[in-house]
Every structure is written in structure tokens, then in C-alpha cells.
N, C-alpha and C positions, 0 to 999 in steps of 0.2 A: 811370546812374552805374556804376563798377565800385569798388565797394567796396575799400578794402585795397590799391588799387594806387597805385604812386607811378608818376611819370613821369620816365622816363630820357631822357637827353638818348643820339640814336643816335652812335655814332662805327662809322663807316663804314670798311670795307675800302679805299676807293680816296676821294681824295681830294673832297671838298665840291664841291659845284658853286661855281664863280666868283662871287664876292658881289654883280661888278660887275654880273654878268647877271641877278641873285634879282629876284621877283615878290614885291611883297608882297602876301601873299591875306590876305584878310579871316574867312578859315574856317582851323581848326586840322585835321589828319586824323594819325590814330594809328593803330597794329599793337598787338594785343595779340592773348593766345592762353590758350586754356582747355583744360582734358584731363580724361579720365577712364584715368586708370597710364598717362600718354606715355611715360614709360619704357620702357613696354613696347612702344611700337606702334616705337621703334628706326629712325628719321627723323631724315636730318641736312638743313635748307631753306638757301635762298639767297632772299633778298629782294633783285629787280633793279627799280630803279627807273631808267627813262628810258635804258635800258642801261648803269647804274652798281649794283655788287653795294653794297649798304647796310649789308646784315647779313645775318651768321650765327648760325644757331643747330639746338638739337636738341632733339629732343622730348621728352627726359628734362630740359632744363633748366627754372628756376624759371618760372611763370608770368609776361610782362612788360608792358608798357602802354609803349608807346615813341613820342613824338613824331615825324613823317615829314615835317611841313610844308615845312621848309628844304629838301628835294629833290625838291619840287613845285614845277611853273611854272602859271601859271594857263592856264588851259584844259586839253585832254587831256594825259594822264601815261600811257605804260606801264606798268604792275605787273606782274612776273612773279613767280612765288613757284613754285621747285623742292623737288623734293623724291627723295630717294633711302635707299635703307635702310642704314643703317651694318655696315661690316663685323663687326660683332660682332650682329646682327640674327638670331635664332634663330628666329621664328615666333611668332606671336600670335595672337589672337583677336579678332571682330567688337566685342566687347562695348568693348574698347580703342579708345580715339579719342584725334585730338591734334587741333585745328582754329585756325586762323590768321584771325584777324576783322580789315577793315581798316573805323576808322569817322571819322565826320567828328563833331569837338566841339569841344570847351573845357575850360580850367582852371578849377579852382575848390578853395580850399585845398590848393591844390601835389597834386591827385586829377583824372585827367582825367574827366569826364564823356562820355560818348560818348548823341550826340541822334540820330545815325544809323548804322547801320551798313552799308556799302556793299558789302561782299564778304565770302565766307566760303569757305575753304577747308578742309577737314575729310578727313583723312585716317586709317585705321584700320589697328592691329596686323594685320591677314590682309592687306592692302593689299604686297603681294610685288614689282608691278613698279612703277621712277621714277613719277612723276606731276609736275603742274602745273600751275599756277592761272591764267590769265593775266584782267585787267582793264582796264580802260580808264577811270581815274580823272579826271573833270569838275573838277580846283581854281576852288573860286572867291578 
């Protein structure tokens, strides 16, 4: 479970994929992301699904749980997940992390529950050059 989160519905930089073309999967899969001072590790990501940017965000923002399903098609998915240090990015420490979990679950009192977690990307304040996550997501 993850305690305390609610689930955001994503609104996307570029427009939904075509309704006419939606999969409907029988599995739900989420992003959420955990840190110890993200703030500090000073990370702005792009989440690209299927070569559509989904969302944005930074690692100084709130912890989130974000539903992804609608911009899965069942069978293989690309996931790309960037990452680069924001211009205002002064230097960090090991001890500083921000990490980007993608898992497969379910709803349960408007609280995703996550039964697997498929990927994890995890990036740290000393972390100085871009980086990137890439995945290769099985929908079922």
C-alpha cells in the first residue's frame, strides 16, 4: 500500500492518446515517487510514455501516486523517464535522494495500492550529469 497517497488523475503535456485506439487492460500501473530533501538533489524529470511526454515534474515537489494506465496499450510500452539538474542546482550530497517507482496495482478507498513494483529509478543530490531511466513496460 502506500499509505497517505491519493491518486491523481495525470493531465499530460501533449494531448491523450486517441480513445478510439485505448486497450482496455485488466491491470492498473502507477508512478509515484519517494525522497529523502529532493529538494535538494535539484532534478527537473520528464516522463515519456510511448513517445508522448506525460508529465512533468521536480524533485523538490510534493510526493505523488499518479495513475498511468490510460497511456498504456497492452503489450510492450516504452518508458523513458529524464532527468537533468535545474538551473538553480548548487551541489548536493550522497546522503540526498529522489527516486521515481513505476508499479502495477489497484484502487482501494480512492489509495492506490501498489502489489508490484516494476522499475525504480533513483537519483541522488552529487548526481551532476542528465541521466535516464529507460523501461520496457509488459501491460496487461
Amino acid at each position: 500500500k502506500a499509505p497517505g497517497y491519493e491518486i491523481k488523475k495525470v493531465v499530460p503535456d501533449t494531448a491523450p492518446p486517441d480513445p478510439g485506439k485505448k486497450t482496455s487492460l485488466g491491470n492498473h500501473y502507477y508512478i509515484f515517487t519517494e525522497s529523502k530533501n529532493g529538494a535538494k538533489v535539484g532534478d527537473e524529470y520528464a516522463l515519456i510514455v510511448n513517445d508522448t511526454v506525460i508529465k512533468k515534474f521536480k524533485s523538490k515537489d510534493d510526493m505523488m501516486v499518479e495513475d498511468i494506465t490510460e497511456y498504456l496499450k497492452s503489450g510492450s510500452n516504452l518508458v523513458l523517464i529524464t532527468a537533468v539538474k535545474s538551473d538553480s542546482y548548487g551541489g548536493g550530497s550522497m546522503k540526498n535522494w529522489f527516486r521515481i517507482i513505476i508499479g502495477e496495482g489497484h484502487e482501494e478507498y480512492n489509495k492506490a495500492v501498489i502489489n508490484k513494483t516494476l522499475h525504480k529509478f533513483t537519483r541522488l543530490a552529487s548526481d551532476t550529469e542528465p541521466g535516464q531511466s529507460v523501461y520496457t513496460l509488459k501491460a496487461k
